[in-house]
N, C-alpha and C positions, 0 to 999 in steps of 0.2 A: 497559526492564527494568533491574534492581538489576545492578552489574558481579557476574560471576564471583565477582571476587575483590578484598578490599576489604582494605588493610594499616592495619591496627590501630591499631600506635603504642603496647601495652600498655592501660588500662582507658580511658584518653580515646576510646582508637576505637571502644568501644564506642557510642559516640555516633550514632556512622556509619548503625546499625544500627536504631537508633530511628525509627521514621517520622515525618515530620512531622505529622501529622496525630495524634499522640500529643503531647499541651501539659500537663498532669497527670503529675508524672511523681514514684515513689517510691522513692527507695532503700533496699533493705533490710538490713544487713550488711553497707555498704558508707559508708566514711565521705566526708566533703565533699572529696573529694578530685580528679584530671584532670574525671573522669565528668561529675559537677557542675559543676564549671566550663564546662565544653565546652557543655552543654545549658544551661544558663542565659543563656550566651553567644549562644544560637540564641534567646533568647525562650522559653524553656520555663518551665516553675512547677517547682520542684525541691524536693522534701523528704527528708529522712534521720532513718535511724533504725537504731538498732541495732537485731538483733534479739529481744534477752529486751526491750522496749521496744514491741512492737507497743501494750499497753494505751493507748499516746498516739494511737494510729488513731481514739479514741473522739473529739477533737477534733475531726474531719473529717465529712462527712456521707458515708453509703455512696455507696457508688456516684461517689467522689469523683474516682480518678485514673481517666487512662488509658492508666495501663503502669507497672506495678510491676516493679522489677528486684531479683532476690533477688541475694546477694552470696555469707553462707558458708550451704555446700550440704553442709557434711561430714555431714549428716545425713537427704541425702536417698533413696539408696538405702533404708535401714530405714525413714522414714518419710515416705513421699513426700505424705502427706494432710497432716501434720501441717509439710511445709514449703509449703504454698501457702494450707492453707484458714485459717489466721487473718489472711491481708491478701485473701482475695479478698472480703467483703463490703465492701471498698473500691475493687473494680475496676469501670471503670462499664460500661455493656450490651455496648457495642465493645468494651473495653480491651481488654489482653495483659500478660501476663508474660513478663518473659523470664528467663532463669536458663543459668546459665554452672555446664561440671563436666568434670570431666576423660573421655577416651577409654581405652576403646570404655564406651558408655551406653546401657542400655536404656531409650530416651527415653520410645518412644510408653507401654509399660507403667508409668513412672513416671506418666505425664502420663493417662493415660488413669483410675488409681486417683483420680488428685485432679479429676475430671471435666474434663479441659482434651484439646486435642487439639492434635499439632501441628502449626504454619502454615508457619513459616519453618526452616530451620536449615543452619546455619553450622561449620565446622569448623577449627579454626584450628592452623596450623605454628607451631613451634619461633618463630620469626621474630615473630608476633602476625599473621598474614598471616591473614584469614578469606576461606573458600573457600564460597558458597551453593551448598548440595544442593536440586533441585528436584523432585527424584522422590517416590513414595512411600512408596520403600524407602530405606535407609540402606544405604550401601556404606562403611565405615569405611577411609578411604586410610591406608597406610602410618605416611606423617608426620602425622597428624594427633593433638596433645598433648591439647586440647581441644577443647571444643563450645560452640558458643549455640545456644540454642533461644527463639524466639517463639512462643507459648503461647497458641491463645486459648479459650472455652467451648466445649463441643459443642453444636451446635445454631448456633452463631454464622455470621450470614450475612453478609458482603462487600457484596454489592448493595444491602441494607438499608443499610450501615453508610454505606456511599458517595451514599446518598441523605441521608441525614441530615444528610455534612457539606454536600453540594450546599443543602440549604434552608435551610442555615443560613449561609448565601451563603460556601462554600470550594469553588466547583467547581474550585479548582488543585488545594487536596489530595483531593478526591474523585476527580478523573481521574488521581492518582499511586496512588491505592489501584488504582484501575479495572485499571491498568494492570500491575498485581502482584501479582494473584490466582491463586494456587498452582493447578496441576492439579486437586490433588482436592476442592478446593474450588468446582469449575466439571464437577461430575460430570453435571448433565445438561444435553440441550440446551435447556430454556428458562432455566434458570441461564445459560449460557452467552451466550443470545439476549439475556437482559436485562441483563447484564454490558453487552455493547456498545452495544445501546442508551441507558445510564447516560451509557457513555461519549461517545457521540452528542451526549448531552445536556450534558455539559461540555465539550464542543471549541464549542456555539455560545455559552454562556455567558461563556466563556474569550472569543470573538470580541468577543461584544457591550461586554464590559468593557475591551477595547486597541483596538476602530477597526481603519481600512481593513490599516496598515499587516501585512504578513505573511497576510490575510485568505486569498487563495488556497489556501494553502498550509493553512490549520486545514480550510479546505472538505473538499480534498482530503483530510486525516486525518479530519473526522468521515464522509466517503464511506464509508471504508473499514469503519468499524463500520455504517454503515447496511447495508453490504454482507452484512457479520458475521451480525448480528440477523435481514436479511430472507429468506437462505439458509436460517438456522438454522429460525425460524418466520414465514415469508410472508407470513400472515397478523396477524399481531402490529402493530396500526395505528401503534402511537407512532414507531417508526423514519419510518415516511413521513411522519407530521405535525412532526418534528422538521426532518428532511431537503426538506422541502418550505420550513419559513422559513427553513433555508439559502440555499435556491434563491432565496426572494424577496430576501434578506440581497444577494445579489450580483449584482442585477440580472436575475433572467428569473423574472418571474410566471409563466410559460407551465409551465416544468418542475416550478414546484411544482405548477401545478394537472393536470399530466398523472397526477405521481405521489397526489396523492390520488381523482384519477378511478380510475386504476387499482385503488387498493385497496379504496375502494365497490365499484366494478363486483365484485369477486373477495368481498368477504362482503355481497354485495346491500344496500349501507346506502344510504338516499337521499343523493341530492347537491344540493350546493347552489350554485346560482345562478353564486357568485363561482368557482364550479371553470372556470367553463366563459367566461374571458375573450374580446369582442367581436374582436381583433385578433390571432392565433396570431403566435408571437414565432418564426418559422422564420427558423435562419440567411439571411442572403440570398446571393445566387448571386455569386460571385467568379473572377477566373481566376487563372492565375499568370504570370508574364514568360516572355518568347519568348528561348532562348538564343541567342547570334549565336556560331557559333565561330569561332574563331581560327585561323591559317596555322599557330600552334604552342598546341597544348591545354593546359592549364594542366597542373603539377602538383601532386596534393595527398598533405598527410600527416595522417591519423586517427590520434589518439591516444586507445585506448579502451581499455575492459575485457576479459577474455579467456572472458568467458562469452556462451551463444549469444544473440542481442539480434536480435529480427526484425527491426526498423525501423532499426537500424543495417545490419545484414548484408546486405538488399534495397539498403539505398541504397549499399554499397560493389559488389556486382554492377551494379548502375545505371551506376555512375561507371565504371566499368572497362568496359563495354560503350559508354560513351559517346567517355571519354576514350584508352583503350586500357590494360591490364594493367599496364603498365611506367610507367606515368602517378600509380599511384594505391598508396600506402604505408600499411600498417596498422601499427600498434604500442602494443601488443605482436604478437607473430605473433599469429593465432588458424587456429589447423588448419581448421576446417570450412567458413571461405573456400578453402580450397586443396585439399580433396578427401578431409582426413581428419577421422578421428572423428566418423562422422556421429550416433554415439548420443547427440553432445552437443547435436545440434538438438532431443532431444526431441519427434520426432513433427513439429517444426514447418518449412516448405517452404522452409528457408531452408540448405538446405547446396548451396554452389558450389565449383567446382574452377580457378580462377582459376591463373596463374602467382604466383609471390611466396614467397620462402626468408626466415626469420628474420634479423631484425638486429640486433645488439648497440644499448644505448643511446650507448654512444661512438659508433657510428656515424649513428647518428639526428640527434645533436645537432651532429657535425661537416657533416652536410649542413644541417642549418636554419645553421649559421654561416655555411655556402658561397654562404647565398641559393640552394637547390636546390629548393626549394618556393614555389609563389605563393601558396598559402594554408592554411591546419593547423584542423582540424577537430578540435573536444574534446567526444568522446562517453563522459560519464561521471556521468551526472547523481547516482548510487546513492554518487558519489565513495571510489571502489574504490583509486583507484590512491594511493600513499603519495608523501611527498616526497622518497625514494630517487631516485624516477624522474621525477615530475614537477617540481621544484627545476630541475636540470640542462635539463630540456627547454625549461621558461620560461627560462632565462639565455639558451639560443640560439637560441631562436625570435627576438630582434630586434624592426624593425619588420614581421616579417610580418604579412600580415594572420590574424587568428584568428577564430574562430566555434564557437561553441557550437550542438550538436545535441542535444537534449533527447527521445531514444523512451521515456521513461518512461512507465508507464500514468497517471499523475496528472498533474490542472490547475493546480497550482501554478506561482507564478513562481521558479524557482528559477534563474533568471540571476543575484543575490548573490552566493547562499551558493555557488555553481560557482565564480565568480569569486575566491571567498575561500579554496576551496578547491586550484586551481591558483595562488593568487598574484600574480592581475593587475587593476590595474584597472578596464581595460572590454574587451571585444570588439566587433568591429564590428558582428554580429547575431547572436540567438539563433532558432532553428529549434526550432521544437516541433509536435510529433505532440498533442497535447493541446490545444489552444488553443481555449479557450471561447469562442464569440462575444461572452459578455457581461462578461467577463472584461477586470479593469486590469493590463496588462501592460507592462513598460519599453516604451520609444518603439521600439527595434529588435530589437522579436518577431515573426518568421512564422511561418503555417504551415507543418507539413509532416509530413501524414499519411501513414499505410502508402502500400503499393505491393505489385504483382504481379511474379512475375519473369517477362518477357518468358519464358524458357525453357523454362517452367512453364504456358505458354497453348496450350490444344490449338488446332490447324486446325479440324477440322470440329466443330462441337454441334448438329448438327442429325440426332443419334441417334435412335434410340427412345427416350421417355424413359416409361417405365411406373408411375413411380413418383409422388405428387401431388407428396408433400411432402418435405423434409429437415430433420434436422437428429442435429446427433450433439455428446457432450461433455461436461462437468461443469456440475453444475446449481452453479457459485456464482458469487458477485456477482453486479450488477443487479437485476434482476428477472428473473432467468432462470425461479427456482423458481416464482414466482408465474405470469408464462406458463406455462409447459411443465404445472403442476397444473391449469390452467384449458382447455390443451390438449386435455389425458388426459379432461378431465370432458366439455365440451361435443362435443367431436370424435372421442372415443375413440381418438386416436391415441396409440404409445409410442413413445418414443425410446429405447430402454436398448441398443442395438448399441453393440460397440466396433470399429474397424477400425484393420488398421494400416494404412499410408502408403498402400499400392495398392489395397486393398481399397476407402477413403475416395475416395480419387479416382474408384473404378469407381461410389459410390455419388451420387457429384454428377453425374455422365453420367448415371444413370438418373431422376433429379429435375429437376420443372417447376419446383419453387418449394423456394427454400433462406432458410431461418430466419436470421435475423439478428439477437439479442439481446445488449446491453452487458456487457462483461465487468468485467474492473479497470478497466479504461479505455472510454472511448466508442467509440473507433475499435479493431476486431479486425480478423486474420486474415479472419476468417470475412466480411468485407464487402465483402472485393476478389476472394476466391475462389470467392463461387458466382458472381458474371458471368462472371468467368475463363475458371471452365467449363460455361456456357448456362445456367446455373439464373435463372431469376427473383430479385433481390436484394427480398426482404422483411424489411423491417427496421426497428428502431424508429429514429427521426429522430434523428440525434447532435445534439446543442449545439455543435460544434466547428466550427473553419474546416475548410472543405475545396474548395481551390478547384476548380474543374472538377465540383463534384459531381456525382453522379446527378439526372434532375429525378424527380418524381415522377410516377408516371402516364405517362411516356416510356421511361424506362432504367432506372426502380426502379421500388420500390415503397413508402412510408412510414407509419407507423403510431406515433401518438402516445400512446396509454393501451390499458388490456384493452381496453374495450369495441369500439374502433377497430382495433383487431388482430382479433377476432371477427369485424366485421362484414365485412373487408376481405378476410379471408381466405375467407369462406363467397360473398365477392364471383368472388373470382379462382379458387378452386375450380370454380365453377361455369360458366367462361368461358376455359377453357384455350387457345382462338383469341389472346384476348389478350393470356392470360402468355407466349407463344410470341413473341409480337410484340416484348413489354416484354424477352423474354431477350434476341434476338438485339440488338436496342438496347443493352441494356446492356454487351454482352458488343464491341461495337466501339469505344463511348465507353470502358470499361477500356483496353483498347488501343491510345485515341488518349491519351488522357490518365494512365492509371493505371499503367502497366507498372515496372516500376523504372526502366529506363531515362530515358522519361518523368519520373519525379519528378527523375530526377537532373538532366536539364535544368530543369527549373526551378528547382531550387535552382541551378545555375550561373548561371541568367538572372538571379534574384534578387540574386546575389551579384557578378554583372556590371553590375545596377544600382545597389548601392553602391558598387560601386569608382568606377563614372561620377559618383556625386555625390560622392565623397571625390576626386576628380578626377585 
């Protein structure tokens, strides 16, 4: 998005405010003056004109700019028609005007007489300081001397316009409109759906045009609108056939063709041939290092964010069950490792009550001086923390050893930009909860998916369990919507319960088989906590490392597209001897391998194997 607030500089910074994607541009009342220059300077076509002068517009062919700037307005409250409509048959289908006028303005009604409605607008201090108002009301601040306002037709559509510059091969500035599209402008959900889909459609563009380099990382962002789109309208094909030559783009045929089986299967379209590859691309089965401990346990210091993060927060309970309490430093504090503020988990299973009181940064940084730490762990990938705090902390971290933890929902490599954003040149490994099987990742990337907290696993699951099926939660991202609709139709099951913390827990004891569908991320919550507790892990098959995984047919269960979820399901429905089987399997291999503690050894092991080869 466009910053807040953007400092002027007087009429040059008016500049600022021009889109790019605006290369026609006319001034009205406004002579060759910063403005001009400034945009010309950028590559723009620049024309002026006074305004008793408009009759020179006749040189031009309609429809010529796109984006006229009016200059003097002293005439626009009295005639607000008669200040736009002699240069608007030279605005072309997209364009915009903008216009500048003193506060408080009654915009929309000026704007609204001369058929234009409006898009953008800006508010500017004493200072030239413009301040973007995004709502759809106007709240006039205090200081505010004047306004700009970007103008464009009614009727005028974003999504159109943003195709247009797409096929006219600018999917840079078609995904900067995509990405700028006012609220009311996105008033319904297939407006909305087709917005990110657009946008879908310029992050592979954008790919194909720069190569491998950063490639992860646009996947990752165009995910997130496929995500967008398929929520909004499930059945809406383009997002899958877009997102599916992503999927080929970066090596797994498999996932593109699960996700176009899926969406045949769900509007009955035939399929074809190529959907259905000879050799299924399933991660292969991995394990992780066996930790050896030591006479004296290491100890570590995390330096993270101070918001709740499941796949940090399990692994710092891990480490502290592992290593002991007094072994293991967080910082900043964060209360809901140590017993408070659990409204800040969010519903999610991740508040512990650990020892551990706050610590000043002078004293953080005097212990990494002292060599009091054998290793420091940087969980920040969202790069929250400023260089108030992190400056000081790289000066006396030394040679210790460092590592980067990545629980971000997204597959991107973002070991660089982490890098560049603490200040250092390498780390000895990065640790990611996301790591795509098929995925190019720097030479010292591991896994390292969720985890259970050991404390959080019941003894017995060998309840009554009355219930077939489970599932509970917000239908976005993935394909959630698309299951769960496909659910409702063929099985006539609903999911629409909500429960809190106890309630949920009492409803996974009464369930054989617990739903497992991708969320932001491949790896959820939800895929370690029905084995957890006894439920049958039914779930769609991640692309991600996971060592230790579930097998299928033993400990899980796995299901690759609709059709394969339907079938799979009307299978185990009807064979409750064997979901029974598969629960309690699963529900020990979590246990031997999955627990937090668990994971925390094998990140120690892991990390006891680089130190062996760094020697």
């Amino acid at each position: 998005m466009k910053p807040e607030t953007t400092p002027t500089g007087g009429q040059a910074g008016l500049a600022l405010v021009i889109l790019r994607y605006f290369r026609r541009i006319l001034l009205i009342g406004l002579n060759r003056g910063p403005l001009a220059v400034r945009l010309e300077a950028s590559g723009r076509e620049v024309h002026v004109l006074p305004e008793d002068a408009l009759q020179e517009l006749a040189a031009f062919p309609t429809g010529y700019f796109d984006a006229i700037v009016l200059g003097d307005l002293t005439h626009l409250v009295t005639d607000p028609a008669g200040a736009f409509c002699g240069a608007l048959p030279w605005l072309s289908e997209h364009g915009a005007i903008y216009l500048a006028a003193p506060c408080p303005f009654d915009v929309d009604t000026v704007l609204s007489e001369a058929g234009l409605a409006r898009y953008f607008f800006w508010t500017a201090d004493a200072e030239g300081t413009l301040t973007m108002h995004l709502g759809p009301a106007i709240n006039w601040p205090k200081q505010a001397a004047a306004c700009v306002v970007m103008a464009v037709r009614r009727g005028y559509d974003p999504v159109v316009h943003a195709r247009a510059l797409f096929k006219a091969g600018q999917p840079d500035l078609s995904l900067e409109l995509l990405a700028n599209i006012p609220e009311t402008f996105l008033a319904d959900t297939e407006t909305k759906a087709l917005a990110a889909a657009e946008r879908q459609l310029c992050f592979l563009a954008w790919d194909r045009a720069t190569g491998p380099e950063g490639r992860l990382a646009r996947f990752s962002q165009a995910q997130r609108e496929f995500y967008i789109a398929t929520t909004l309208l499930p059945r809406l094909r383009q997002p899958y056939l877009v997102h599916a030559v992503f999927w080929q783009t970066i090596g797994n045929d498999d996932m593109a063709a699960r996700l176009l089986r899926s969406i045949d299967h769900a509007v009955n379209r035939p399929q074809l041939a190529s959907y259905h590859p000879g050799a299924m691309h399933h991660p292969p089965e991995e394990t992780a290092p066996v930790w050896t401990p030591t006479p004296s346990p290491p100890r570590v210091l995390i330096i993270t964010h101070e918001q709740s993060d499941y796949g940090l927060d399990t692994l710092y309970d891990g480490l502290c069950t592992v290593l002991g309490s007094d072994k293991v430093v967080e910082f900043p504090w964060k209360p809901t490792l140590h017993g408070r503020s659990p409204e800040k988990t969010y519903g999610y299973p991740c508040l512990f009550n650990h020892p551990g009181e706050p610590m000043t940064l002078e004293d953080v940084c005097r212990q990494l001086e002292e060599g009091y730490f054998d290793f420091v762990f940087v969980v920040d990938t969202l790069r929250t923390l400023g260089p108030a705090m992190l400056t000081p902390l790289m000066e006396a971290l030394g040679d210790t050893p460092l590592f980067i933890v990545d629980t971000w929902d997204e597959s991107g490599d973002y070991y660089g930009v982490i890098l560049e954003h603490i200040g250092r040149g390498a780390a000895q490994g990065y640790f990611k909860r996301e790591m795509l099987t098929c995925g190019g990742y720097v030479p010292n990337t591991y896994p390292l998916p969720f985890a259970y907290p050991d404390s959080l696993i019941p003894d017995g699951i060998d309840g009554a369990r009355r219930e077939a099926v489970f599932w509970a939660g917000k239908r976005l991202c993935g394909l959630r919507s698309l299951y769960l609709d496909h659910l409702e139709t063929a099985f006539g099951m609903r999911f629409e319960k909500t429960y809190n913390q106890n309630e949920y827990v009492q409803a996974l004891h009464r369930a054989r088989i617990g739903l497992n569908f991708f969320g932001l991320g491949f790896d959820t919550v939800r895929y370690w906590e029905l084995p957890a507790h006894g439920c049958m892990l039914f779930s769609e098959r991640p692309p991600i490392r996971i060592p230790h995984n579930f097998r299928d047919g033993e400990s899980g269960v796995f299901f690759d597209d609709l059709a394969d979820f339907e079938r799979k399901l009307r299978y185990y429905l009807a064979h409750p001897d064997e979901v029974r089987v598969i629960a309690r399997a699963g529900h020990e291999h979590l246990k031997r391998y999955h627990t937090a503690s668990a994971r925390a050894r094998q990140l120690l092991g892991r990390i006891q194997g680089i130190s062996g080869r760094r020697g």
